[in-house]
C-alpha positions in Angstrom: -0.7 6.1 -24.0 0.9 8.9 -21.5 -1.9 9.0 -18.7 -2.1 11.9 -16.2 -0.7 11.1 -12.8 -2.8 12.4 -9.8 -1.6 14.8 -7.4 -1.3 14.8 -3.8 -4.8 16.3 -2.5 -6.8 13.9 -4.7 -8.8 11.6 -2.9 -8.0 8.9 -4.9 -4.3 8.8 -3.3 -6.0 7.9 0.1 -8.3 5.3 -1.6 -6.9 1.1 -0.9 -6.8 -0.7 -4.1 -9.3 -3.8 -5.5 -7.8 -7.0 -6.1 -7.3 -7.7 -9.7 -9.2 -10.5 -10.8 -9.5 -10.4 -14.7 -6.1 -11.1 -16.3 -6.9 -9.5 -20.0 -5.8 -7.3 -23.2 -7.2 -4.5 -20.8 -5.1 -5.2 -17.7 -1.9 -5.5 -20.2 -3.0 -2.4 -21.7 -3.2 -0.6 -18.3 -0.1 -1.6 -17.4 1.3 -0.8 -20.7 0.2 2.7 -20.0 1.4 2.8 -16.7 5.1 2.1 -17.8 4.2 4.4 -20.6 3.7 7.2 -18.3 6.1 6.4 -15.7 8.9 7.2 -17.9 7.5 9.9 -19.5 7.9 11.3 -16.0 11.4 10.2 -15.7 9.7 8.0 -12.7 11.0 4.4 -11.3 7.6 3.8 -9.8 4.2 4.2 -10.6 1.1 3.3 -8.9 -2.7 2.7 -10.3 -3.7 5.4 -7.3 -1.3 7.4 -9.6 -3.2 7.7 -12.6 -7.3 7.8 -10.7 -7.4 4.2 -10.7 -8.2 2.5 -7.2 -6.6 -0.8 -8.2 -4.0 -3.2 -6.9 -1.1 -2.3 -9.6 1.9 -0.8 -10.0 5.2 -0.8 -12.0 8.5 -0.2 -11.5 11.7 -0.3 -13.5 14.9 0.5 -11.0 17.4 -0.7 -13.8 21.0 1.0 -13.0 22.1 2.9 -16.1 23.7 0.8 -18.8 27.4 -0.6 -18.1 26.9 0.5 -13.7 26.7 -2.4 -11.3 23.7 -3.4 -10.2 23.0 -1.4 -6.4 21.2 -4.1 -4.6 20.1 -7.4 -4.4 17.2 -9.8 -5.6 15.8 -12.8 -6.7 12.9 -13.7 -9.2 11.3 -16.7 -8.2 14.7 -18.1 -6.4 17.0 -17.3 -9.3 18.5 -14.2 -10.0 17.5 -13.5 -13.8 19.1 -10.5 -15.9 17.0 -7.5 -14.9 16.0 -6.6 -18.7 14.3 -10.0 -18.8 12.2 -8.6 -15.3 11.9 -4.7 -16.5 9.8 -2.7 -16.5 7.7 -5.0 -14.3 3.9 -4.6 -13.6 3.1 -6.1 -9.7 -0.2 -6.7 -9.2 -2.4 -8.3 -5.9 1.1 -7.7 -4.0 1.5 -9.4 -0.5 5.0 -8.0 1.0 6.3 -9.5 3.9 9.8 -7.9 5.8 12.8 -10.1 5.8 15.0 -8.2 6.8 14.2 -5.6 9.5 17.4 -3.5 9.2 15.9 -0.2 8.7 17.4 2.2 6.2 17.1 5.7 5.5 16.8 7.6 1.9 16.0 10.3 0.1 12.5 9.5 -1.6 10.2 11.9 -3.7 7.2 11.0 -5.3 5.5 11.4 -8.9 2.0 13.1 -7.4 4.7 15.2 -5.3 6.4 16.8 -7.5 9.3 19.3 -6.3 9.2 17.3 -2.9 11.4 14.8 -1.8 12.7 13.9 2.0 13.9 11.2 3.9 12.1 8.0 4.7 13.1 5.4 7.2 12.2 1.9 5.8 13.3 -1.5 6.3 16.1 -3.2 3.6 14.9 -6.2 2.6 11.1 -7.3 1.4 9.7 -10.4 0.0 7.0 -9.4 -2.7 4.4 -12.1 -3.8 2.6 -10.9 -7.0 0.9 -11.7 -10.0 1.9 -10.3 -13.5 -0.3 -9.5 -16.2 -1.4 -13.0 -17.5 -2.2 -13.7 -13.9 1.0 -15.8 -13.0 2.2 -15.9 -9.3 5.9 -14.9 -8.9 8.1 -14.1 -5.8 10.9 -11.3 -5.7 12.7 -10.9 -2.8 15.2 -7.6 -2.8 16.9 -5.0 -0.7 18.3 -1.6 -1.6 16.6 1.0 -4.1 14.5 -2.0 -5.8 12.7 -3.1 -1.7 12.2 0.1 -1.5 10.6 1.1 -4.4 8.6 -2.0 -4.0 7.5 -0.4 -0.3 6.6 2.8 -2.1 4.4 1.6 -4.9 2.6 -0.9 -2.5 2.1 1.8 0.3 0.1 4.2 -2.6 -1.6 0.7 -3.2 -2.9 1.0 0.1 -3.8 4.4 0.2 -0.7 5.7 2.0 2.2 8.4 0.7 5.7 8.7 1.4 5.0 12.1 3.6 3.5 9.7 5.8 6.9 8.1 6.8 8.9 11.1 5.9 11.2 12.6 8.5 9.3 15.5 10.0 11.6 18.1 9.8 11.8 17.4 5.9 7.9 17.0 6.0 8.3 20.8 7.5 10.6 21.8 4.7 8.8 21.0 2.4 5.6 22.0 4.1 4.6 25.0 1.6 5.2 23.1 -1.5 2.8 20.4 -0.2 0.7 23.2 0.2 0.9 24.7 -3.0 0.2 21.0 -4.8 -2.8 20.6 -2.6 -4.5 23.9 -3.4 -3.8 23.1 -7.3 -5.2 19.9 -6.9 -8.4 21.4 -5.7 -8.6 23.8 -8.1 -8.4 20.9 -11.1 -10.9 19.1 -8.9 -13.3 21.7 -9.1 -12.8 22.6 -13.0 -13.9 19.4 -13.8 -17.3 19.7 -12.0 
């Protein structure tokens, strides 16, 4: 099922997640949902925050298009598994630790943003320890687009958004845009009173 994604002036954006603790037909559902969705906005990432859920999930799917190298690097549980067998993945109760400080800077933009996108300084590599929807622990260590997607969706987990890090001339850019989202996110607030 395609579920509406929040937009940036919703309070649930700013809201930090609950720890999962149930591991049932309901959470696979959700994350079903959330994959669902996530492509149906031609997304990589997608956050619970995302669709009015203060939770601690998200998914991602950074697969390169079919027959391109893969762009980064990574391991799944120490081995380094074909990534349809990892794909779409649902991370939830994520602990991410830095392992490699390098910082890099890209180009990000953001499903509850839509129309905005700047550049974010973040740091390559990231350890991820997470549960998946049965409630098994797993580890995925990566660098490149996949770290950083993982820094994304885990941020929104925590109630922050990529205009927080975002260069601030971009953020300036882009200012009026932000604007216009917020003011229609009121409005829809308001209409549903």
């Amino acid at each position: 099922m395609i579920l509406r994604v929040t937009q940036y002036g919703e309070p649930i954006l700013r809201k930090v997640g609950k720890p999962l603790t149930e591991f049932d037909a309901d959470l696979a559902q959700l994350a079903d949902d959330m994959v669902d969705t996530m492509y149906d906005e031609d997304g990589i990432g997608l956050a619970a925050q995302q669709v009015n859920l203060a939770l601690q999930i998200c998914v991602l799917d950074v697969r390169p298009p079919e027959g391109a190298e893969v762009p980064y690097n990574y391991t799944f549980d120490g081995k380094q598994p074909p990534l349809d067998l990892i794909m779409p993945m649902a991370i939830i109760n994520p602990k991410v630790s830095i392992i490699d400080e390098t910082q890099d800077v890209y180009e990000e933009g953001c499903l509850s943003f839509p129309g905005v996108n700047g550049k974010v300084t973040r740091p390559i590599g990231v350890r991820c320890e997470f549960q998946d929807t049965e409630g098994n622990p797993h580890i995925l260590e990566a660098d490149g687009l996949l770290g950083r997607c993982v820094l994304h969706e885990v941020d929104h987990l925590n109630g922050k958004l990529f205009t927080d890090r975002m260069d601030k001339r971009d953020l300036k850019r882009m200012e009026s845009r932000i604007k216009k989202i917020k003011r229609g996110s009121r409005d829809f607030l308001k209409a549903q009173k």
